[in-house]
N, C-alpha and C positions, 0 to 999 in steps of 0.2 A: 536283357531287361533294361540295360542303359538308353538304349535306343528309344524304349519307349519311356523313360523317363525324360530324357531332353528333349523328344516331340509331344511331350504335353499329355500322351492319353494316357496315363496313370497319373489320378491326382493326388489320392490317398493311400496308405498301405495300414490295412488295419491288423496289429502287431498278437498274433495268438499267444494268449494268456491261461489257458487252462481248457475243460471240457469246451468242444465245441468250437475253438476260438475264445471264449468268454472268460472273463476274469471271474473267478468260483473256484471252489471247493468242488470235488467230484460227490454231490453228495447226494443225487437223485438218480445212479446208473440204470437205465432201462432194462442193459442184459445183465443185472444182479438181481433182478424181480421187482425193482421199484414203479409203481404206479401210481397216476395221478389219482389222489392227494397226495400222497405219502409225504410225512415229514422230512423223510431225507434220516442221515447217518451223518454225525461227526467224520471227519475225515481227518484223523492228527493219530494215531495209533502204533505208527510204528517205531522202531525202537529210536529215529532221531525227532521225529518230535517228542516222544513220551521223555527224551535227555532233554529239550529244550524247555518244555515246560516246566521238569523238575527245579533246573538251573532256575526257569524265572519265577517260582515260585519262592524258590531259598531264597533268592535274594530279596523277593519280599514278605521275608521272615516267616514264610508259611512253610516250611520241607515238608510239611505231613499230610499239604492239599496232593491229591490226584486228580488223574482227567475223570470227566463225568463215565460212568458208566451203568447210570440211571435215566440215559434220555431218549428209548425206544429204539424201534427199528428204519430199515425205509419207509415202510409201510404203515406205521403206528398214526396216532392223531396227539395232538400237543396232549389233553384230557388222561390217557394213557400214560403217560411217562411222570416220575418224580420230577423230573429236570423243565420241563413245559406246562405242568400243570398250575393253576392259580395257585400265586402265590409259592410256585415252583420252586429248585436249586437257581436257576436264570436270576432271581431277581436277590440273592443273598451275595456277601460281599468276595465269598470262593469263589460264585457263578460269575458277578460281574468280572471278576480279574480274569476267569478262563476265559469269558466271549471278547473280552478286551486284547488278550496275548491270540486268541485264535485269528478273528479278523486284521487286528495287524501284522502277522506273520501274509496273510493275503497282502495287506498291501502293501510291505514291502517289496515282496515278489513281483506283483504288478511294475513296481516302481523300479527295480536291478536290470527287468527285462527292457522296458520301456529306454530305460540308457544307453543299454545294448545298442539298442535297435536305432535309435538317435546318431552313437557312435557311425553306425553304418551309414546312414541314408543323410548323414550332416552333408548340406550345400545342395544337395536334390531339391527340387522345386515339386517336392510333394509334403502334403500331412500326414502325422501320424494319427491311428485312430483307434482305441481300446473297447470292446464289447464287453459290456455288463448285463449279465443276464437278468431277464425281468420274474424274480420269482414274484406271482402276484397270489399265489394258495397262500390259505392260514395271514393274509396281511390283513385281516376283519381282526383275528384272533390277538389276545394281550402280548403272548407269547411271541409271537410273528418267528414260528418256529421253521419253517423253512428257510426263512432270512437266513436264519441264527447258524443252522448245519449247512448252508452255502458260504458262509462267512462274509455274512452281510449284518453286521451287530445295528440291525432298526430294529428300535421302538417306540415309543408311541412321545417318549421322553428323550429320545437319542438318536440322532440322525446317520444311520449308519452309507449314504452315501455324499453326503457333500463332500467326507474328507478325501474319498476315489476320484473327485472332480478336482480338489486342489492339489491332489499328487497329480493328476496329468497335466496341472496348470503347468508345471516345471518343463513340462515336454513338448508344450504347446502343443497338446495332444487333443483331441475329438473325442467326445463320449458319446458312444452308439450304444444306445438304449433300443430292448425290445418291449414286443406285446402290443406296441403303437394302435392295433385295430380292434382291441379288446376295450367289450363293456361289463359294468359290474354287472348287469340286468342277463347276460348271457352267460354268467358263469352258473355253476351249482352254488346250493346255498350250502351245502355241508362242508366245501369246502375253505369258507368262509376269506371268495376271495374278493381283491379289489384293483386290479389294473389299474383303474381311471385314479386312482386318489395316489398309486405308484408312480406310474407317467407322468403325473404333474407335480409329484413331489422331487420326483432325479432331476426332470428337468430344469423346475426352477432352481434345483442346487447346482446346476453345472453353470444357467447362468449368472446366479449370484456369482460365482467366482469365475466369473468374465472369462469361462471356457465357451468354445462350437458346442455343440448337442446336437445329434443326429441320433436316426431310430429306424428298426424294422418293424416290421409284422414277423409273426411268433409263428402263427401256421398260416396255411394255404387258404387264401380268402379270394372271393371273387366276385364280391356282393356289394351294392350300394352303403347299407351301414357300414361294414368294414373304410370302406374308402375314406367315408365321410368323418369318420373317427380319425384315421390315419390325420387327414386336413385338420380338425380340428386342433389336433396335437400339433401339427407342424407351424400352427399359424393361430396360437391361442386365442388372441386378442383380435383378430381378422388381419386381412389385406389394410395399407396403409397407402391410400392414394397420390401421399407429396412425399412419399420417399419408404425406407424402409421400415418394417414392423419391428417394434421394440421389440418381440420375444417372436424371433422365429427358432426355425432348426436351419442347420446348417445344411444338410441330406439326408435321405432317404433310400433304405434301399430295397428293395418292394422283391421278397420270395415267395415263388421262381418262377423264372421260364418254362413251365410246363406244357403237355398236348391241352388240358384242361383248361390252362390261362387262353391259347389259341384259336379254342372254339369261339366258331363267330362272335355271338353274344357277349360273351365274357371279356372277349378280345374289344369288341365295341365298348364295352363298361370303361375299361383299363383307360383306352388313350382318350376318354372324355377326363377319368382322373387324373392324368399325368398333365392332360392339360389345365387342370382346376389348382393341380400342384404348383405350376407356373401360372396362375395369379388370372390365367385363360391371353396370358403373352403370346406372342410367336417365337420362335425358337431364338437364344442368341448363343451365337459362339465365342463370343469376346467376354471373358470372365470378368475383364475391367468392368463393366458395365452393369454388372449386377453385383459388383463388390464382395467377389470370391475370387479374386487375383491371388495365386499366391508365390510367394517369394523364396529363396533357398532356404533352407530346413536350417535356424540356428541350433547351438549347442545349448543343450537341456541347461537350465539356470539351476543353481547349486541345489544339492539336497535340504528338502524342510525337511525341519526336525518335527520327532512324534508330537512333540506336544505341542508346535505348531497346528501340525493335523490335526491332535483332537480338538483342537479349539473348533474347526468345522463339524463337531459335532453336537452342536448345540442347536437344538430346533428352531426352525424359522418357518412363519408359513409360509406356503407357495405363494406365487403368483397367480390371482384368477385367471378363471378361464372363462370363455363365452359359454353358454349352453349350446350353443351350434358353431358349425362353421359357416363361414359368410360364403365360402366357394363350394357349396352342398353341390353334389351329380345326382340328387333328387331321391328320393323316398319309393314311399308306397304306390303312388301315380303314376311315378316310370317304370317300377317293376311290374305293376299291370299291363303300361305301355308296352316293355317287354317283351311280356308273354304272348300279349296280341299279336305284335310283328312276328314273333317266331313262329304263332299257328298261319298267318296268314303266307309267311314265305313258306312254309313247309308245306301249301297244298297247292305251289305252286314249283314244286323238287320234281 
């Protein structure tokens, strides 16, 4: 691995944190029966956090609070439970102190490992880079109860990711953000979700605290709108002719290489977007040149204290965004286009 660290083709190492890679709470397990929507399950039950919590309860004068065990199943919907329902447990002063000790016990964890991993790869001429999963169900809902059992404390008065963005500041770490190719117009309505107003809410908090931001796509897309979301997000405010765009991303990493991705078609789709991704540039190899140089890996700058961090959680609105992206690989017109090339080459197979 050295070897390709000092020739350069490894730029980044994105440092696993939990399910998936992703910095979370296990709290949506598919082979437990959980299905989308499902709220999800607390995850803190066993006998040391059920010690840690009592400890931080005593100590703030409460020994007689317990953990929730009124707030549904994986399966349930916020409506359903005491704990997520209007005007819920979530919003009383026991709930806020549990979603307060639950979420920061996450990013602590995020923040010990991310040291670690600093420790190791200090003086490599690579980034570090942290995946945060994009739950966008129930983000319509007051609740925002899937946030909450992933140990993501958003709501609507509470900014449960800026302070993830200023713990990585410490590590000059990369926040990889998903669901990049999702629009609110494509989800269910029952599930009352919102991709687009999530995407531009992490992101703007990553760059408020003058961290990279980087994103994937969530599932397998291979379609114009997908793309063109992906662009919009990576380059909100458009391409910037006399130099660079105030709010871009930093990468992208587009899943997966599949047989699906490589049919003609699809494949033809792809490298008009990768070329839209680069501004419709020609390829460069010199990272100096588009101001992704990067230097040996300093030592994590000293531990912020909690209340540092929560001071990042105090709502800011985003950053606009365009209604489109300026480097569109086109619509409805081309996908007709499309399908005509396809019947025409096909009666020519």
């Amino acid at each position: 691995m050295s070897d390709f660290l000092a020739a350069g083709l490894i730029v980044d190492i994105e440092v696993g944190l939990g399910p998936a890679g992703e910095l979370r709470y296990p709290s949506y397990p598919a082979n437990q029966g959980w299905v989308f929507p499902g709220i999800g399950e607390f995850q803190c039950y066993d006998k040391y956090l059920k010690a840690d919590f009592k400890e931080a309860a005593t100590k703030a004068s409460h020994p007689e609070w317990e953990l929730p065990d009124h707030a549904g199943d994986y399966n349930g919907t916020p409506e359903s439970t005491k704990f997520f329902m209007p005007n819920g447990t979530y919003l009383s002063k026991k709930g806020k102190f549990f979603l307060t000790w639950y979420s920061n016990k996450l990013l602590s964890h995020g923040d010990q490992i991310l040291d670690e991993a600093n420790r190791i790869f200090l003086g490599c001429r690579v980034r570090l880079a942290a995946k945060v999963a994009g739950i966008h169900w129930w983000c319509k809902d007051d609740s925002h109860a899937a946030e909450l059992t992933s140990g993501f404390y958003n709501l609507g008065d509470r900014d449960g990711y800026r302070p993830i963005a200023r713990m990585l500041s410490r590590h000059y770490a990369i926040f990889n953000f998903t669901c990049l190719e999702m629009r609110d117009s494509e989800q269910s309505a029952a599930a009352k979700s919102g991709p687009q107003e999530l995407v531009q809410q992490v992101l703007s908090g990553g760059w408020r605290e003058n961290i990279e931001v980087a994103g994937e796509n969530a599932l397998p897309r291979y379609d114009r709108t997908a793309y063109n979301q992906i662009l919009l997000n990576a380059r909100p405010n458009g391409v910037n002719k006399n130099g660079q765009p105030k709010l871009k991303m930093y990468g992208a990493t587009y899943l997966r290489l599949s047989d699906d991705l490589m049919d003609t078609e699809n494949f033809r789709i792809f490298k008009t977007f990768v070329k839209k991704m680069h501004a419709d540039q020609d390829y460069c190899s010199d990272p100096r040149k588009y101001g992704q140089e990067i230097g040996p890996l300093e030592r994590s700058k000293p531990q912020i204290p909690i209340e540092e961090l929560m001071e990042a959680t105090k709502p800011m609105k985003p950053f606009p965004w365009d209604e489109k992206t300026d480097m569109s690989i086109g619509g409805a017109l081309a996908n007709f286009l499309d399908k005509l090339i396809a019947q025409i080459t096909s009666v020519f197979k």
